[in-house]
GULUMBA-183317 format. One line per 8 residues: number of its first residue (from 0); their letters; for each residue x, y, z of C-alpha. Coordinates in Angstrom, 2 decimals, always signed. Example, Ala and Ser with C-alpha at 12.3 -4.5 7.8 and 13.67 -1.06 7.14 Angstrom:
BEGIN
0> AS> +12.30,-4.50,+7.80  +13.67,-1.06,+7.14
END
This chain:
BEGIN
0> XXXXXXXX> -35.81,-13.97,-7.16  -35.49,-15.91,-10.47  -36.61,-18.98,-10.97  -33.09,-21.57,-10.60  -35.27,-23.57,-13.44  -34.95,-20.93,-15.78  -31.98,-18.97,-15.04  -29.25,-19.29,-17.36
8> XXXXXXXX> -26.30,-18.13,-15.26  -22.78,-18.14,-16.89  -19.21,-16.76,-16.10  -18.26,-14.67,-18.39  -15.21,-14.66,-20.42  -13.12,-11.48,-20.99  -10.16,-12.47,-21.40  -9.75,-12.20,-25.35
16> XXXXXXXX> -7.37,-10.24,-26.95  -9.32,-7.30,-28.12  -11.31,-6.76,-24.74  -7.74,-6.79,-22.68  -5.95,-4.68,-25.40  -8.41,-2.19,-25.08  -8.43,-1.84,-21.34  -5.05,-2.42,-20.94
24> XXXXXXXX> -3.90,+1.51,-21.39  -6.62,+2.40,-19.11  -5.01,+0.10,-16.15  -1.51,+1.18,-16.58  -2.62,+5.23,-16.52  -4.23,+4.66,-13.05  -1.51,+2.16,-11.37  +1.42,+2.35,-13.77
32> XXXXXXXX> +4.88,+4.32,-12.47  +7.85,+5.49,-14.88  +9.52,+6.47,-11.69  +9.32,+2.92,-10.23  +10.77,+1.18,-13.56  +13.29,+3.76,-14.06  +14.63,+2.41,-10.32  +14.36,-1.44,-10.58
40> XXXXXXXX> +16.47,-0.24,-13.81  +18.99,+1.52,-11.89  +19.09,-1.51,-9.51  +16.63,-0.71,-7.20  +18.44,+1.85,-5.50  +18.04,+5.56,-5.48  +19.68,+8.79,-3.52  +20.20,+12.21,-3.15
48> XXXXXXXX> +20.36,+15.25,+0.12  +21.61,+12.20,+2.39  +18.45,+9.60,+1.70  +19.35,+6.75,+0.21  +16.27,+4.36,-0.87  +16.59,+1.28,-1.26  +13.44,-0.90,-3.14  +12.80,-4.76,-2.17
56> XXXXXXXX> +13.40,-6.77,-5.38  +10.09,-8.14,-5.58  +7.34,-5.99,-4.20  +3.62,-4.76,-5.51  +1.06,-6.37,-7.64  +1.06,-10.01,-8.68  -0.11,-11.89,-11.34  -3.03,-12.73,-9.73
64> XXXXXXXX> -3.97,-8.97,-8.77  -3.53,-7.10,-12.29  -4.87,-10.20,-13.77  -8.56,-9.42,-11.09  -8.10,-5.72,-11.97  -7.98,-6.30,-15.55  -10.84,-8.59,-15.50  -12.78,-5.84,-13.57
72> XXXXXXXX> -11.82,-3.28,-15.83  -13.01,-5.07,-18.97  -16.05,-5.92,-17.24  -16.98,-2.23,-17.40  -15.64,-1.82,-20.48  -18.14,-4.67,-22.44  -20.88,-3.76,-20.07  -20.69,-0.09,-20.80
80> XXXXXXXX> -24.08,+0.71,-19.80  -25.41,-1.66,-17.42  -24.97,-1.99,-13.56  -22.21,-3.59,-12.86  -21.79,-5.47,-8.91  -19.19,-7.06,-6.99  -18.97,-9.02,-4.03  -16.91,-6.90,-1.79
88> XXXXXXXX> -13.24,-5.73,-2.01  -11.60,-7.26,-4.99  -8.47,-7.07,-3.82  -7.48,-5.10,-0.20  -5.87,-1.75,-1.56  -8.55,+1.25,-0.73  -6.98,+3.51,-4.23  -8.19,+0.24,-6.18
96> XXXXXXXX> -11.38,-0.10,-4.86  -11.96,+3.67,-4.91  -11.15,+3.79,-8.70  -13.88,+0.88,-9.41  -16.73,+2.69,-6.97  -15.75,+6.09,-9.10  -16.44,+3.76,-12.58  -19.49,+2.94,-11.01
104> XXXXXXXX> -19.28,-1.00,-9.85  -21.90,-1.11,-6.92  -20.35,-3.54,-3.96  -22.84,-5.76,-2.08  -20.65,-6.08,+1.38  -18.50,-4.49,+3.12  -18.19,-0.53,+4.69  -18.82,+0.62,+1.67
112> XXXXXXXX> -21.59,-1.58,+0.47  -23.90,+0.43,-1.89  -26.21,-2.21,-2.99  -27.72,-5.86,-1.64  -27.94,-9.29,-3.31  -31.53,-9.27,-2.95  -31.76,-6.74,-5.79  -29.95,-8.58,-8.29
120> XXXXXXXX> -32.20,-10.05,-11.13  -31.23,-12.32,-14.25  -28.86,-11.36,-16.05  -26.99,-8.79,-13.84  -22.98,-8.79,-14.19  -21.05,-9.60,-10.46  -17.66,-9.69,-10.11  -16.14,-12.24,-7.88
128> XXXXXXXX> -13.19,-11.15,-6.12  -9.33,-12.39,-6.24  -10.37,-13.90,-2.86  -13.09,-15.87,-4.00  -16.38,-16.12,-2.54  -18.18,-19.00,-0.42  -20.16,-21.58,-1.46  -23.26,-20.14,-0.54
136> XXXXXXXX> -23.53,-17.47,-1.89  -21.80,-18.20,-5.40  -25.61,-21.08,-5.41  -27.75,-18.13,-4.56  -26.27,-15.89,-7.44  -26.58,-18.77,-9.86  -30.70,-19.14,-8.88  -30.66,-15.25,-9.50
144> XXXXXXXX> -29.17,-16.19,-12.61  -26.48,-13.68,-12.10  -24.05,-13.46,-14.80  -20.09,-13.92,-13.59  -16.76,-12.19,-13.76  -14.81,-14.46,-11.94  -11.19,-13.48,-10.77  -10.20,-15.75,-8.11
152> XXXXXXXX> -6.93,-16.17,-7.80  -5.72,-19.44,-9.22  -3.33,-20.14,-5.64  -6.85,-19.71,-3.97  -8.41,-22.66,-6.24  -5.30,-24.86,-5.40  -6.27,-24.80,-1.92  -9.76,-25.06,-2.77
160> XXXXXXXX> -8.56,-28.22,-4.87  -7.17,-29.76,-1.20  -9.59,-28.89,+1.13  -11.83,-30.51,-0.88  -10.26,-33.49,-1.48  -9.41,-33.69,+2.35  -13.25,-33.94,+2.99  -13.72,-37.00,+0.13
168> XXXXXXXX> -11.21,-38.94,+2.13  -13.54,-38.20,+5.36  -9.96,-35.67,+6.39  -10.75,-32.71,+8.84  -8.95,-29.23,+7.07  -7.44,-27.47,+9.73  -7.00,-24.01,+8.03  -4.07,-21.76,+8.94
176> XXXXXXXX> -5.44,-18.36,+8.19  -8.09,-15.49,+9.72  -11.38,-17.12,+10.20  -13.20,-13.74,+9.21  -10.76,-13.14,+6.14  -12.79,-13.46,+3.07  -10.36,-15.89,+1.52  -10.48,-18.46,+4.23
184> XXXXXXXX> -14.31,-17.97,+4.39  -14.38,-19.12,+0.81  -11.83,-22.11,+1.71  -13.54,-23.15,+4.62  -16.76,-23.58,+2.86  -15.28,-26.21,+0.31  -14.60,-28.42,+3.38  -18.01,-28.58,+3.47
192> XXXXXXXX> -20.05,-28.31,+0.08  -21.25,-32.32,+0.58  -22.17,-32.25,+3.41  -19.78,-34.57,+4.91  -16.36,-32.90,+5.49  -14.69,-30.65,+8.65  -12.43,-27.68,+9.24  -11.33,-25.72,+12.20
200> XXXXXXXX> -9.19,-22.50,+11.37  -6.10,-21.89,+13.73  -5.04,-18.48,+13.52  -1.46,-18.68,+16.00  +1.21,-20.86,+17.00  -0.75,-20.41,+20.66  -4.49,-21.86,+19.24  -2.16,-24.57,+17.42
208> XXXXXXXX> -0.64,-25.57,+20.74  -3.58,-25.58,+22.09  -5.33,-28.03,+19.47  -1.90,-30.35,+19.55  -2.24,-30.62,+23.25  -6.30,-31.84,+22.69  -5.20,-34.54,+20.34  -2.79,-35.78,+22.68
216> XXXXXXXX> -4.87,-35.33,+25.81  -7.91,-34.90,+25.09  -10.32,-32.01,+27.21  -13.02,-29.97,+28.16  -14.82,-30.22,+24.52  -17.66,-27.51,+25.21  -14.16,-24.84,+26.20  -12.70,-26.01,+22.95
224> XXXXXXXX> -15.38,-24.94,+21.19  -16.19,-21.83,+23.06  -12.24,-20.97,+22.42  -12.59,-21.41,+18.62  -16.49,-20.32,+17.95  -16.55,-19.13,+14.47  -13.83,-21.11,+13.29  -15.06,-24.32,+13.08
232> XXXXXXXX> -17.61,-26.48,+10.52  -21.14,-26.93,+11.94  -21.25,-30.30,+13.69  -17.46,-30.23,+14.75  -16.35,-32.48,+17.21  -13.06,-32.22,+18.55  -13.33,-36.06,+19.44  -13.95,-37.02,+16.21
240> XXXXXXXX> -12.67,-34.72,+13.90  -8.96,-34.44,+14.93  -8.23,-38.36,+14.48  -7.38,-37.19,+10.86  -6.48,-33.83,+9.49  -5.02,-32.33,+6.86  -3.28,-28.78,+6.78  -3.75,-26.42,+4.13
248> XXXXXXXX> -4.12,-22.61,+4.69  -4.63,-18.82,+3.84  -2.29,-18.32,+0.64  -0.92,-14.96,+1.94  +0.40,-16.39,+5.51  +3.66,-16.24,+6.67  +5.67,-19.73,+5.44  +7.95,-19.97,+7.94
256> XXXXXXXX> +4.73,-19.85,+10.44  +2.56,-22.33,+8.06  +5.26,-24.79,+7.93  +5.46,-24.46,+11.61  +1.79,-25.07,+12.14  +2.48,-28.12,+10.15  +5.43,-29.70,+11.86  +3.38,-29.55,+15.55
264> XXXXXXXX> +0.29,-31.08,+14.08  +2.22,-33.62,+12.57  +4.27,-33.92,+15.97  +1.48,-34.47,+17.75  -0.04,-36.61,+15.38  +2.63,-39.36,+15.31  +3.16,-38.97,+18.81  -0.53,-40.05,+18.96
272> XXXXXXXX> -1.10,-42.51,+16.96  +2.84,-43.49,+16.02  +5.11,-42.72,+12.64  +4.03,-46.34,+10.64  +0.07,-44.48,+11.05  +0.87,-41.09,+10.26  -0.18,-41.53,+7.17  -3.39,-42.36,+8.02
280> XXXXXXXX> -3.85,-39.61,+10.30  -1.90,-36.50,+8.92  -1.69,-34.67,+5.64  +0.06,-31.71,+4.20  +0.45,-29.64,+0.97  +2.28,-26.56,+0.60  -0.48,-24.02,-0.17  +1.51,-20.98,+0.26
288> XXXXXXXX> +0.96,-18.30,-2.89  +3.80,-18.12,-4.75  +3.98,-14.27,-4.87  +3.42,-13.65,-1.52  +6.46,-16.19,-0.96  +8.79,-13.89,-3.78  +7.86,-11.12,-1.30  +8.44,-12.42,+1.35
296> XXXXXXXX> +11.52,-13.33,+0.24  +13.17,-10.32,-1.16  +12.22,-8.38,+2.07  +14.26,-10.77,+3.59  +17.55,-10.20,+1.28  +16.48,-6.35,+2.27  +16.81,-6.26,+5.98  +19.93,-7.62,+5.61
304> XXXXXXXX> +21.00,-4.87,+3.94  +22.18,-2.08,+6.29  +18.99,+0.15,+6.84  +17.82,+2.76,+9.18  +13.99,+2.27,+9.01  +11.31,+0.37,+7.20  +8.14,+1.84,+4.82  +5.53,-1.17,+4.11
312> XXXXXXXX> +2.98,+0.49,+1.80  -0.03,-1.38,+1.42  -3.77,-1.80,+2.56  -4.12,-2.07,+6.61  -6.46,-4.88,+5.96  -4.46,-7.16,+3.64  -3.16,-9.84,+5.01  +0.23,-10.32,+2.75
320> XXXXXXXX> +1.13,-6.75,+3.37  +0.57,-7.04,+7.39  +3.29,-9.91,+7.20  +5.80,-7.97,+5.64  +5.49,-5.05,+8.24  +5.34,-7.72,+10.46  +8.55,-8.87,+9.16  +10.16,-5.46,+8.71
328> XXXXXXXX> +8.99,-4.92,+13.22  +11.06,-7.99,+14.37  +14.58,-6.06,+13.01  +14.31,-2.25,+12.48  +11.65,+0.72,+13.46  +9.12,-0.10,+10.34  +6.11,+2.01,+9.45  +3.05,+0.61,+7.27
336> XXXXXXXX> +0.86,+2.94,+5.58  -1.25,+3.22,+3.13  -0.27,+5.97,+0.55  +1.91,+9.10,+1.03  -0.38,+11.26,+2.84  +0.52,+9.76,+5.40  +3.70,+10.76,+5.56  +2.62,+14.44,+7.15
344> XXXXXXXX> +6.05,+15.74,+7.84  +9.94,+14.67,+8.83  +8.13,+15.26,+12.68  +4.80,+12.96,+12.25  +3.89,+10.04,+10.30  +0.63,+8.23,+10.78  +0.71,+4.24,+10.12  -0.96,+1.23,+11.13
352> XXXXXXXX> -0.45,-0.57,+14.08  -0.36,-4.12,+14.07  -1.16,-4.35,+17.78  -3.47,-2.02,+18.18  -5.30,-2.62,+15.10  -5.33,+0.97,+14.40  -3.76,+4.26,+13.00  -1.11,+5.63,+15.38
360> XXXXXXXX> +1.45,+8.28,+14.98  +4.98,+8.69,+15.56  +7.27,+11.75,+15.52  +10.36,+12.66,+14.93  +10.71,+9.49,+12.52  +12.55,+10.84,+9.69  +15.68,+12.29,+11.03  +18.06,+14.88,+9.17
368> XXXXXXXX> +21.02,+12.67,+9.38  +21.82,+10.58,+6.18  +19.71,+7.57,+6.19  +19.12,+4.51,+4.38  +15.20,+3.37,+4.02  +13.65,+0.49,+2.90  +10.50,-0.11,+1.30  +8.42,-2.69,+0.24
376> XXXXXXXX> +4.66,-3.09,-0.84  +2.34,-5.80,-0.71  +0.83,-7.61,-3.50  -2.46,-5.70,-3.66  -0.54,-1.86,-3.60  -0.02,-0.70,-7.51  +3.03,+1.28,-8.31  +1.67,+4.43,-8.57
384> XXXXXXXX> +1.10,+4.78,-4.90  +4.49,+3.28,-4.45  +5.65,+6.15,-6.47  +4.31,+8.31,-4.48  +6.05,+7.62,-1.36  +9.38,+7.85,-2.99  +8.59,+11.22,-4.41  +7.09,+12.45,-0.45
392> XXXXXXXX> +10.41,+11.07,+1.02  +12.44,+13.10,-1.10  +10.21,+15.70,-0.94  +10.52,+16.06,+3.04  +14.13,+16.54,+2.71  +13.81,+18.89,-0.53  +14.78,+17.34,-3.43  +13.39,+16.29,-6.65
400> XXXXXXXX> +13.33,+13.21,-7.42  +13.63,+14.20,-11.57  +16.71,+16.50,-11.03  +18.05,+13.28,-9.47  +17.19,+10.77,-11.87  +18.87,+13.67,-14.60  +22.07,+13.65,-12.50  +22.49,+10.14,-12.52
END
């Protein structure tokens, strides 16, 4: 390892205007779709042979994505001939990460880690992903003297921003999100940088319950803490650390279920220690990213739109695009997957299950009636895959999508 002394680590700054020029017709060849413009054009609508499809308005990358794509992308392109590493995923879209293991970025976690953060030496380029990366490990790259590409989401930071200042004022964060997510990993540990601050991460409406009805009534504390291992700051104490908290959360939740978190902590809060102390006791900031929100949404407006089924196209393990199919399960048969292929035939699809945590398969999903479908993507699924669905679905019932587009 390098000596912290004498390391001279920096983040590096790509984002001039002749470094993102020049990578910016590279991006838009690999995740760019004609097809997909030429529909929002046509107002986001498109049919022919009895399928009508029928595109969210806001669906896809963010900001926050092409801007950690682009950043990834120049990286390669100013480091042309040096190893180039990053932390894990950096966003969770497979096609994405495929296309930066095929330009030869070595990842250092994850299934498809090809490389270890004990190798790294002065001077060696990382990438930091949109979700950030915990405390911990951002010091040990620093002694390495690493050199950074940081694209963490700036929606990620804002939470960072109140998590931290919840542990100044001696405020416990409780975190709705996944405790193993990366992004809440990276949260949580800003609770906790001096030493002195909390969290525990809730996960449902049941584990908030739960919590509310320990503030209120207090426990068995070791069960507590055998119900939530993992999710809590070392030294929690449910005793201690509830009598003030502050809610922040995972930016790519569901709102409606964040702001619910919030109103039973703050229930039970005032119910605790009465309204003219709340303020002593309870905090809350809306945290929720602002694209996944625009999503969110416009799938909304979309299911109440008369449709026959649902296509959520996105990674299986991002979070923003599970809550859409999530959405799209509560009104109308909905099927998330993750690029066309899976789409086999009008008989068998195979797509993610949210229950089961796995690929299933359906069949007989696409019937030959005339049918209206839906689709949305998350914000980590690039256009070109989107494409691709649209041209399969028209495909299965045998027609061209271009002889359309040159009828209409």
């Amino acid at each position: 390892m390098s000596n912290p002394a004498s390391a001279a680590p920096r983040q590096i700054n790509l984002r001039r205007p002749d470094i993102m020029e020049a990578v910016q017709a590279q991006v838009e060849s690999h995740y760019r779709s004609e097809l997909v413009d030429r529909i929002r054009a046509r107002g986001h609508v498109l049919g022919a042979g009895g399928l009508t499809v029928k595109l969210a308005k806001e669906f896809g990358f963010c900001y926050g994505v092409e801007r950690a794509i682009d950043l990834a992308y120049a990286a390669r392109k100013v480091f042309p001939d040096q190893t180039i590493y990053i932390l894990g995923e950096i966003i969770h879209n497979p096609e994405v990460n495929d296309q930066l293991r095929e330009m030869g970025v070595r990842f250092l976690t994850g299934k498809e880690k090809n490389a270890d953060i004990a190798e790294l030496r002065q001077g060696d380029v990382v990438i930091i992903p949109a979700f950030g990366a915990e405390i911990a490990i951002m010091d040990e790259l620093r002694a390495r003297g690493c050199q950074f590409v940081d694209t963490t989401c700036g929606d990620v930071m804002s939470v960072w921003k109140r998590v931290r200042q919840y542990a100044n004022d001696g405020v416990t964060s409780i975190i709705h999100g996944k405790a193993w997510h990366e992004e809440t990993k990276a949260t949580s540990s800003r609770a906790t940088a001096h030493g002195q601050g909390h969290y525990l991460v809730v996960f449902t409406l049941a584990e908030t319950d739960y919590v509310c009805h320990y503030i209120l009534h207090g426990g068995d504390k070791a069960e507590f803490l055998r119900k939530f291992k993992g999710a809590y700051s070392p030294g929690f104490d449910p005793d201690v650390h509830l009598q003030a908290i502050g809610v922040a959360n995972q930016t790519t939740m569901l709102r409606g279920e964040t702001e619910e978190v919030q109103r039973r902590l703050r229930r039970a809060m005032e119910q605790r220690y009465g309204p003219a102390e709340l303020p002593r006791h309870f905090r809350f900031f809306d945290t929720i990213c602002g694209a996944t929100q625009d999503r969110q949404d416009a799938l909304q407006k979309l299911l109440a739109d008369p449709l026959d089924l649902l296509i959520v196209i996105g990674g299986y393990n991002s979070s923003n695009t599970s809550h859409l199919a999530e959405m799209g399960e509560a009104k109308l048969p909905t099927f998330f997957i993750k690029n066309a292929a899976k789409m086999v035939s009008t008989s068998l699809i195979r797509h993610y299950s949210l229950q089961r945590h796995e690929e299933v398969e359906t069949r007989n999903w696409l019937p030959p009636d005339p049918i209206i479908v839906g689709i949305t993507a998350g914000a980590s699924c690039p256009n070109n895959l989107i494409e691709d669905v649209i041209r399969r679905l028209f495909a299965l019932r045998g027609v061209s999508v271009q002889e359309v587009l040159a009828q209409n």
